[in-house]
Gaussian input, Z-matrix of N, CA and C with variables (Angstrom, degrees):
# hf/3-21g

backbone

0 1
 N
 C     1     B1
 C     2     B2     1     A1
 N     3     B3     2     A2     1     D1
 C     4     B4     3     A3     2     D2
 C     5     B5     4     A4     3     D3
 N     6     B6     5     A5     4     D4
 C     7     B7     6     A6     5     D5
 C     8     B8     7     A7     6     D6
 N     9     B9     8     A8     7     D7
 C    10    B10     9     A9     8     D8
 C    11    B11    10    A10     9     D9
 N    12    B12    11    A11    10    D10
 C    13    B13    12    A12    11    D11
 C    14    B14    13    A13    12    D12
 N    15    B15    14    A14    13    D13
 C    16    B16    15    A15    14    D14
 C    17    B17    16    A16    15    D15
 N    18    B18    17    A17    16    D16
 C    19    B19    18    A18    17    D17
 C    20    B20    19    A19    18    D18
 N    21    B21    20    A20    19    D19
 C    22    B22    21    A21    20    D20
 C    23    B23    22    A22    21    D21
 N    24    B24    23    A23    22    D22
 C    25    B25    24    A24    23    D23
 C    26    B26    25    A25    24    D24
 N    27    B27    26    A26    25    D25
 C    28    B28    27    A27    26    D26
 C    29    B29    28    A28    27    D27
 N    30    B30    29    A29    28    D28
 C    31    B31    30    A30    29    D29
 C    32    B32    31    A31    30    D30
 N    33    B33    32    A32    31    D31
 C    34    B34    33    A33    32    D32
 C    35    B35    34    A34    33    D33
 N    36    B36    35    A35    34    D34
 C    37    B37    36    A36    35    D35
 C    38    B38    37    A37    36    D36
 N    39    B39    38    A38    37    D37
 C    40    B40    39    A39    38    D38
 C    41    B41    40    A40    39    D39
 N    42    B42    41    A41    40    D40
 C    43    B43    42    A42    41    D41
 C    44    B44    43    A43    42    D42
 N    45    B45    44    A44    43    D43
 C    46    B46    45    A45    44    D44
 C    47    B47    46    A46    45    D45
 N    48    B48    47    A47    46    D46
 C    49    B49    48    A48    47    D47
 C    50    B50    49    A49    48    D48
 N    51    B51    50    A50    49    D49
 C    52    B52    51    A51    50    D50
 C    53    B53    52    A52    51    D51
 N    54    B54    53    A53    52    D52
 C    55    B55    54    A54    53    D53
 C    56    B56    55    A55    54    D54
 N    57    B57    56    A56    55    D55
 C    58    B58    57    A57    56    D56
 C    59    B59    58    A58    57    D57
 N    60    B60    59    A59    58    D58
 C    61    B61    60    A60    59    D59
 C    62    B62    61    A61    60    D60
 N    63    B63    62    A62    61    D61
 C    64    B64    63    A63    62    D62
 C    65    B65    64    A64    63    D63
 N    66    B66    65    A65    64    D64
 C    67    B67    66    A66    65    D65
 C    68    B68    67    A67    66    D66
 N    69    B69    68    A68    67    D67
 C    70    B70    69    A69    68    D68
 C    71    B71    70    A70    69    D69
 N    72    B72    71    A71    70    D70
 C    73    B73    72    A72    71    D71
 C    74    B74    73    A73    72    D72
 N    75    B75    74    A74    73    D73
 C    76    B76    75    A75    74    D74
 C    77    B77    76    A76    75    D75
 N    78    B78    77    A77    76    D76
 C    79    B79    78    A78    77    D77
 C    80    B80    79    A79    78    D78
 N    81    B81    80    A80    79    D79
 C    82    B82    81    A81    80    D80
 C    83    B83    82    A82    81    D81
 N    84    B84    83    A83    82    D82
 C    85    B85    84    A84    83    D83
 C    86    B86    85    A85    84    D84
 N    87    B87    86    A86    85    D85
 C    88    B88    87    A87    86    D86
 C    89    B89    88    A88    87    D87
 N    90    B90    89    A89    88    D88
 C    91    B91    90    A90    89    D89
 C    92    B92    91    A91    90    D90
 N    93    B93    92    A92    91    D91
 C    94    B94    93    A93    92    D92
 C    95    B95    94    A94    93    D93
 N    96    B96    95    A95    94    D94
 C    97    B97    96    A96    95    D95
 C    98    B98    97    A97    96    D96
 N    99    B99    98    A98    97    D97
 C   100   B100    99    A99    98    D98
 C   101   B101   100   A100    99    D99
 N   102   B102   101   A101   100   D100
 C   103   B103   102   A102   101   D101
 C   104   B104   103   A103   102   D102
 N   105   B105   104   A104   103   D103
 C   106   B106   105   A105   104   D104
 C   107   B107   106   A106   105   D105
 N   108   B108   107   A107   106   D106
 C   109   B109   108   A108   107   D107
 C   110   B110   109   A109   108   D108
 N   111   B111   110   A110   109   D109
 C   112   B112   111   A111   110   D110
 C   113   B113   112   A112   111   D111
 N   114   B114   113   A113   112   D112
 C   115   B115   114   A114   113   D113
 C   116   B116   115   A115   114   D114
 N   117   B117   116   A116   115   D115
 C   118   B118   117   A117   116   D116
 C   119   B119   118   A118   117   D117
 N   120   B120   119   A119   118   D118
 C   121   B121   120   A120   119   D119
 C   122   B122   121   A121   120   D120
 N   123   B123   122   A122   121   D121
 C   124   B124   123   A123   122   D122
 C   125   B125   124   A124   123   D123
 N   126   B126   125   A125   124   D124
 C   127   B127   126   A126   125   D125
 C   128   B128   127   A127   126   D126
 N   129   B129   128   A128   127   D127
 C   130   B130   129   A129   128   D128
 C   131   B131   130   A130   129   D129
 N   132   B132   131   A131   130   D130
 C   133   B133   132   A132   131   D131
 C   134   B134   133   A133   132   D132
 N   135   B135   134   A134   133   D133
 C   136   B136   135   A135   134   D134
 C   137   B137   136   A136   135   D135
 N   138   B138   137   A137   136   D136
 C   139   B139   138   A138   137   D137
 C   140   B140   139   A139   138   D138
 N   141   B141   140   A140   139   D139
 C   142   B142   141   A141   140   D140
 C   143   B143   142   A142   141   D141
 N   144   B144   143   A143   142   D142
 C   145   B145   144   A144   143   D143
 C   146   B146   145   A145   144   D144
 N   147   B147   146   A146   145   D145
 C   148   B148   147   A147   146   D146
 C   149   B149   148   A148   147   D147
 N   150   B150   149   A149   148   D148
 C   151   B151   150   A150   149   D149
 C   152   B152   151   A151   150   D150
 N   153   B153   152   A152   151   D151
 C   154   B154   153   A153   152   D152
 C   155   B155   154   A154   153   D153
 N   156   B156   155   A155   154   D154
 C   157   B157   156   A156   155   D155
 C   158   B158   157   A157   156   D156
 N   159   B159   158   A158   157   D157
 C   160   B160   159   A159   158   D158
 C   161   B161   160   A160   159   D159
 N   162   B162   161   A161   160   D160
 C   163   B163   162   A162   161   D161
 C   164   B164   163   A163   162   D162
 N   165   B165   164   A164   163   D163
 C   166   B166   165   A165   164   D164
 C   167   B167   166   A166   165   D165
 N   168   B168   167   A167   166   D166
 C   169   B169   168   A168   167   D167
 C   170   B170   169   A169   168   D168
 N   171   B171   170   A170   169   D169
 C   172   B172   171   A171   170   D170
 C   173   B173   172   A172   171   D171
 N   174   B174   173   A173   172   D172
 C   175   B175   174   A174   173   D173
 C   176   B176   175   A175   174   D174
 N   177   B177   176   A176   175   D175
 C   178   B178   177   A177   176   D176
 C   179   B179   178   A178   177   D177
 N   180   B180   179   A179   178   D178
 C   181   B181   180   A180   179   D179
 C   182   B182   181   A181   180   D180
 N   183   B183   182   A182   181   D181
 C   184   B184   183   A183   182   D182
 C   185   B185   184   A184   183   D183
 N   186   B186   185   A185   184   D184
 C   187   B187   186   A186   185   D185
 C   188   B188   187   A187   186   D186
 N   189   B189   188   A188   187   D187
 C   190   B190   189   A189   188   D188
 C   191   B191   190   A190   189   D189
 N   192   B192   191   A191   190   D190
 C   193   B193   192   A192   191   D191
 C   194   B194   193   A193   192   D192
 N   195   B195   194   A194   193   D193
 C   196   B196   195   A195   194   D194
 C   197   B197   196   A196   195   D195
 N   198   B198   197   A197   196   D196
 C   199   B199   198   A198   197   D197
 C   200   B200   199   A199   198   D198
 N   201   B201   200   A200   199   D199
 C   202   B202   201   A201   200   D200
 C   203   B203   202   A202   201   D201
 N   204   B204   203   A203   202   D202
 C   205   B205   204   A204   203   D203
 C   206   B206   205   A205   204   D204
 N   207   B207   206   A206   205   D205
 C   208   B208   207   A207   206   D206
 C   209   B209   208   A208   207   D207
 N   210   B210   209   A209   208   D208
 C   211   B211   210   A210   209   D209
 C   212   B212   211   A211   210   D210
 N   213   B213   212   A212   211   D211
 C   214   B214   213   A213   212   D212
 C   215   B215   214   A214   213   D213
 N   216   B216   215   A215   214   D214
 C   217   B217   216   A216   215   D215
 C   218   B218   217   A217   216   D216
 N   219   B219   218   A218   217   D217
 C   220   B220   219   A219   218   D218
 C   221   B221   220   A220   219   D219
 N   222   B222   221   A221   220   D220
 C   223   B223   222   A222   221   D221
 C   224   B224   223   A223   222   D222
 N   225   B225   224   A224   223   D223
 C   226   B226   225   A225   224   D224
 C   227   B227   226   A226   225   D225

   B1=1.4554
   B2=1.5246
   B3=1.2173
   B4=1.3154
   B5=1.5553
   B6=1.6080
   B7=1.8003
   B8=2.1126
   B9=1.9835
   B10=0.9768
   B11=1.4931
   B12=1.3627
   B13=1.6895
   B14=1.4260
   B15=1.3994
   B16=1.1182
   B17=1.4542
   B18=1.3680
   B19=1.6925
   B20=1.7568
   B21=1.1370
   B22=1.8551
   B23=1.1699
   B24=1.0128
   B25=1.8706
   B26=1.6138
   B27=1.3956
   B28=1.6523
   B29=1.6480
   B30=1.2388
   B31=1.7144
   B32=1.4941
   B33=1.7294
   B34=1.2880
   B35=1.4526
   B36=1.4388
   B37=1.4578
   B38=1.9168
   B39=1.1901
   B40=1.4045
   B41=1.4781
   B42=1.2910
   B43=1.6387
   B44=1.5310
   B45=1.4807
   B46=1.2408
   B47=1.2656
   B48=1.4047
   B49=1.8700
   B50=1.7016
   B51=1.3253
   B52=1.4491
   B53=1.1548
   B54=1.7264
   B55=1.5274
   B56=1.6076
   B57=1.0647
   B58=1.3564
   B59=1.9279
   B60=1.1339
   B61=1.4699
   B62=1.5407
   B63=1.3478
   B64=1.4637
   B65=1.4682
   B66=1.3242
   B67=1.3035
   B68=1.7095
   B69=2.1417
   B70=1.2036
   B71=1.8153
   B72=1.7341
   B73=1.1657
   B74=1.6645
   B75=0.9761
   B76=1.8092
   B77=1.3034
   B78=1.2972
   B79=2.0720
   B80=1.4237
   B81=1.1324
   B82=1.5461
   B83=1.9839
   B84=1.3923
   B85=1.6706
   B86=1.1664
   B87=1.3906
   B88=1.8406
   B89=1.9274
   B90=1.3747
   B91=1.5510
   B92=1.6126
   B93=1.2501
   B94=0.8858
   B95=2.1213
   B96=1.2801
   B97=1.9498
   B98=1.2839
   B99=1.1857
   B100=1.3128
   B101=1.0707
   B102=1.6846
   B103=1.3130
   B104=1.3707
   B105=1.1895
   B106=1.2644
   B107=1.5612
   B108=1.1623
   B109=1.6174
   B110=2.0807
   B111=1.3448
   B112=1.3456
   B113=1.6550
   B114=1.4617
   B115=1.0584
   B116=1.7430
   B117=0.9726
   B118=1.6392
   B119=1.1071
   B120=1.1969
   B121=1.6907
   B122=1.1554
   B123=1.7258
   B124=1.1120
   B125=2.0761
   B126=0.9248
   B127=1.5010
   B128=1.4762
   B129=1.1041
   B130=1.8991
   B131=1.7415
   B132=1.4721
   B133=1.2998
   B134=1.5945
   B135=1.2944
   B136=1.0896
   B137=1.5145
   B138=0.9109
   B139=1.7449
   B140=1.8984
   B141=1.0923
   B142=1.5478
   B143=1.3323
   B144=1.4720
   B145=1.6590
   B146=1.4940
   B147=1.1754
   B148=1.8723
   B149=1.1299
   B150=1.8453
   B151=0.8024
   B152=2.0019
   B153=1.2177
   B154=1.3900
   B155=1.5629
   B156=1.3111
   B157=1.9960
   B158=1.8518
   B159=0.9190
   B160=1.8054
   B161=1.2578
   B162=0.8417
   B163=2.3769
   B164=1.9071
   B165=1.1928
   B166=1.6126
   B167=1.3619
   B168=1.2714
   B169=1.4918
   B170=1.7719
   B171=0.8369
   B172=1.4057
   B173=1.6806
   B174=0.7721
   B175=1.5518
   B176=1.4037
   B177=1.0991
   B178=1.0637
   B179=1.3343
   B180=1.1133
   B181=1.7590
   B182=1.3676
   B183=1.5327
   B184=1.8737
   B185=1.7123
   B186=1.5124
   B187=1.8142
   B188=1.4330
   B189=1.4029
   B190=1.5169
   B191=2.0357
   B192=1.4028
   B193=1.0826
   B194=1.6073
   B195=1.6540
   B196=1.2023
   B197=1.5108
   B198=1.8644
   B199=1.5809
   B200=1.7608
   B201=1.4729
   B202=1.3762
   B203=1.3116
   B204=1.3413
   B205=1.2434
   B206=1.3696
   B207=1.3176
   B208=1.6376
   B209=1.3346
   B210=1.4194
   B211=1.5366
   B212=1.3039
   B213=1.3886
   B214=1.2378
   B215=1.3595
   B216=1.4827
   B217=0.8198
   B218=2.0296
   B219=1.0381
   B220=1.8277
   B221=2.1501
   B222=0.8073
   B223=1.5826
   B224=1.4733
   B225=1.6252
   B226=1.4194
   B227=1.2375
   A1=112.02
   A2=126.39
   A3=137.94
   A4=110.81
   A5=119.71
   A6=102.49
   A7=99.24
   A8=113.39
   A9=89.08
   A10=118.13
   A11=122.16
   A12=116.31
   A13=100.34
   A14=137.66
   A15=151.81
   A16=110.96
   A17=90.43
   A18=92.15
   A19=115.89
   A20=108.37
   A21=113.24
   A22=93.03
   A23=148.93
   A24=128.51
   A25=116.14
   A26=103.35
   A27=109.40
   A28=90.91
   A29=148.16
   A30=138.47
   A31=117.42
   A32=114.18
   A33=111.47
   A34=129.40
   A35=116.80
   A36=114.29
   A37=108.53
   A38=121.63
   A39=123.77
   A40=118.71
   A41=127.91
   A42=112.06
   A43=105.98
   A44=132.71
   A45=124.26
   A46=100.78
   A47=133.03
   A48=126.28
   A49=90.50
   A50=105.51
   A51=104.69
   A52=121.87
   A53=121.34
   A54=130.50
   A55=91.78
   A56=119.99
   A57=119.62
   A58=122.47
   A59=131.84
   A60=115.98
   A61=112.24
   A62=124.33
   A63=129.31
   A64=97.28
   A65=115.19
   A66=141.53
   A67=120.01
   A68=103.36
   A69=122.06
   A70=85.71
   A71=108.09
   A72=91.18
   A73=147.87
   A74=124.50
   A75=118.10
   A76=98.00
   A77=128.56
   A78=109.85
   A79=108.62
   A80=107.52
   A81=112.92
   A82=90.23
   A83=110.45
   A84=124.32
   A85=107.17
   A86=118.67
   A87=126.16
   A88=94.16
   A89=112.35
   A90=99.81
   A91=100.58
   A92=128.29
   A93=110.68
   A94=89.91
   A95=95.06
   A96=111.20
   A97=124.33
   A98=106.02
   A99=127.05
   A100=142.55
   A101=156.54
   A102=133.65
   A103=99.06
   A104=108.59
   A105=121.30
   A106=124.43
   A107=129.61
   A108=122.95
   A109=103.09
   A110=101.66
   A111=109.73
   A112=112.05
   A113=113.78
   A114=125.51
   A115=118.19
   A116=128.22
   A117=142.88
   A118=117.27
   A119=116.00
   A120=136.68
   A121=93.37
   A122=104.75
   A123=115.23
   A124=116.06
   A125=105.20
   A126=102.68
   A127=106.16
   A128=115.66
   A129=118.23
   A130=91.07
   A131=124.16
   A132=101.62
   A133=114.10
   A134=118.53
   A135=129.70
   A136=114.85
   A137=115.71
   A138=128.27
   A139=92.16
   A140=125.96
   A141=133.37
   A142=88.71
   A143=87.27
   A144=95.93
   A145=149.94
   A146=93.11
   A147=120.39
   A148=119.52
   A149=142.51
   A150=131.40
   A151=141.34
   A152=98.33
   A153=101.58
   A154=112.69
   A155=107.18
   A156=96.69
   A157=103.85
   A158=135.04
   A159=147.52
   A160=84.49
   A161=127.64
   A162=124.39
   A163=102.97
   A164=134.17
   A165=134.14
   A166=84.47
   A167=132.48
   A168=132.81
   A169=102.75
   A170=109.06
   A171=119.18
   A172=126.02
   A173=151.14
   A174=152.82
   A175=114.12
   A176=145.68
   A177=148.66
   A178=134.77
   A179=134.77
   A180=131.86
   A181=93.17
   A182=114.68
   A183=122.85
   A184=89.02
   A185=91.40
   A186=101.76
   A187=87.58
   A188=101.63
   A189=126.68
   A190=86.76
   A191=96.73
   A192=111.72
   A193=116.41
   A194=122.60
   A195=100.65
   A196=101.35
   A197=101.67
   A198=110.09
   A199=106.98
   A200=119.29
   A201=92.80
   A202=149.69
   A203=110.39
   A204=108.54
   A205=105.47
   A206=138.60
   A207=124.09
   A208=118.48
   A209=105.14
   A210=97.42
   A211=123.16
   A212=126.78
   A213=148.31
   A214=114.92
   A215=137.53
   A216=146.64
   A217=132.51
   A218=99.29
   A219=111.62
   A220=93.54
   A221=87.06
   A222=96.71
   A223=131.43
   A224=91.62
   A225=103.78
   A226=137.88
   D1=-41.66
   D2=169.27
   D3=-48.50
   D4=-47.03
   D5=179.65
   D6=-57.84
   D7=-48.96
   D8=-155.00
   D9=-78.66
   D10=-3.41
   D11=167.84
   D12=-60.37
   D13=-51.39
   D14=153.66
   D15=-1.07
   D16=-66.23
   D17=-163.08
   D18=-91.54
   D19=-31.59
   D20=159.04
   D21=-68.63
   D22=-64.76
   D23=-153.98
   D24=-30.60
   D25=-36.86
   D26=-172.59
   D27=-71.64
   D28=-23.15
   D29=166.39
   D30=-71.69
   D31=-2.53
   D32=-145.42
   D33=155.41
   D34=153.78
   D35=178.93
   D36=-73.52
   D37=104.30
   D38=165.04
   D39=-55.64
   D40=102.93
   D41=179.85
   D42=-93.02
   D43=-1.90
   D44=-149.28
   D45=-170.50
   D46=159.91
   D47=168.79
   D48=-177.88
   D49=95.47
   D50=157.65
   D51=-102.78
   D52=156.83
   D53=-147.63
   D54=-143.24
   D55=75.81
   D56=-172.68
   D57=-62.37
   D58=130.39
   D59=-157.05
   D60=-133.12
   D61=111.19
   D62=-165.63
   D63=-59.91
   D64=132.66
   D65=-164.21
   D66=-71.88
   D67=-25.60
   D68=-162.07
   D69=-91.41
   D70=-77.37
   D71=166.81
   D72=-71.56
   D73=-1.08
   D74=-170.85
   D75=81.69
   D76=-20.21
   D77=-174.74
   D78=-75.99
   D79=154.77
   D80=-175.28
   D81=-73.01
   D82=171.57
   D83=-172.22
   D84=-74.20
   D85=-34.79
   D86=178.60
   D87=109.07
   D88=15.97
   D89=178.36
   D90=-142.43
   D91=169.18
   D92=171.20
   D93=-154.41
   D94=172.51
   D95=159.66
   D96=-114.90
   D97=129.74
   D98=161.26
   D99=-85.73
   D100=126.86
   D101=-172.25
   D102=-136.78
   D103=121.86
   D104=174.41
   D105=-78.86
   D106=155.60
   D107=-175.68
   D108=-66.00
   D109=-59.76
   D110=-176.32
   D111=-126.38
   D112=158.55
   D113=167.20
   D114=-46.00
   D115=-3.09
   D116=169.79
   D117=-85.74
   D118=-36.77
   D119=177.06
   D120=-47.41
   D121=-84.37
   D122=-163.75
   D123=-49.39
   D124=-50.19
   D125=171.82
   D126=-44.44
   D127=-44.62
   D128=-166.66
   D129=-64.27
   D130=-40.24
   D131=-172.32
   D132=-77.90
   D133=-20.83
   D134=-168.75
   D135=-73.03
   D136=-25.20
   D137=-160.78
   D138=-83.52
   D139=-27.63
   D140=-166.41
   D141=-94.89
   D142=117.30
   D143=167.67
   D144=-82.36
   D145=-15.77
   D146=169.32
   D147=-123.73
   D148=108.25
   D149=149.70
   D150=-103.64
   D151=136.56
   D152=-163.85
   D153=-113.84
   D154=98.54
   D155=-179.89
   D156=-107.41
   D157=106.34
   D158=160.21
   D159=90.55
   D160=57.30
   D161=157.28
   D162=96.54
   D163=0.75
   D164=-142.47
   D165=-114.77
   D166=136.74
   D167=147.94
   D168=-74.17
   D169=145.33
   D170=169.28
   D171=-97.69
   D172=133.13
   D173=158.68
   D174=-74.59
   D175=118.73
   D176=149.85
   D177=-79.24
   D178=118.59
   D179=-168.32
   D180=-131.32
   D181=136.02
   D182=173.00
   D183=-99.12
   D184=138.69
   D185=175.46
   D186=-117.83
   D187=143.99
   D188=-166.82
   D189=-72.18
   D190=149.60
   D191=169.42
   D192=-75.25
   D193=120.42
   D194=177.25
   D195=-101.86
   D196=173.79
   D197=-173.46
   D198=-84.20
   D199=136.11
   D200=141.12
   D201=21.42
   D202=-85.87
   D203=178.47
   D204=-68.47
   D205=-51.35
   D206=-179.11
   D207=-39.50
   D208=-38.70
   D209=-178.51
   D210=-64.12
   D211=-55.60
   D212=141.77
   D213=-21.73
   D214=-38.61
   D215=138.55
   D216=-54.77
   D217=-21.93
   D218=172.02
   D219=-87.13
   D220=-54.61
   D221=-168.93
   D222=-44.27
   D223=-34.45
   D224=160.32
   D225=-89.27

């Protein structure tokens, strides 16, 4: 998790980077989250069209911001 805060930071303030990891094997899932400080961030990563961290192209997908209340609302 440390290379990829690492490596978005140069798009942006990173507040967050989870690396989610299947429990049976130890490998990470092959996806991870990102949270950017501001909505700019995220555009700054978005605008770059290829990303490559240790040989891997990466995919990038923006997940809509949800409100508050949805969450609070999923939770219950």
């Amino acid at each position: 998790t440390e290379e990829l805060k690492e490596y978005f930071s140069q798009f942006g303030s990173v507040q967050r980077c989870q690396l989610p990891f299947d429990k049976d094997t130890g490998f990470h899932k092959r996806y991870c989250w990102i949270k950017f400080s501001t909505p700019q961030d995220v555009q700054n990563v978005l605008q770059k069209e290829t990303h490559i961290l240790e040989g891997a192209k990466l995919t990038l997908k923006e997940q809509p911001r949800r409100r508050r209340s949805q969450r609070r609302n999923q939770s219950e």
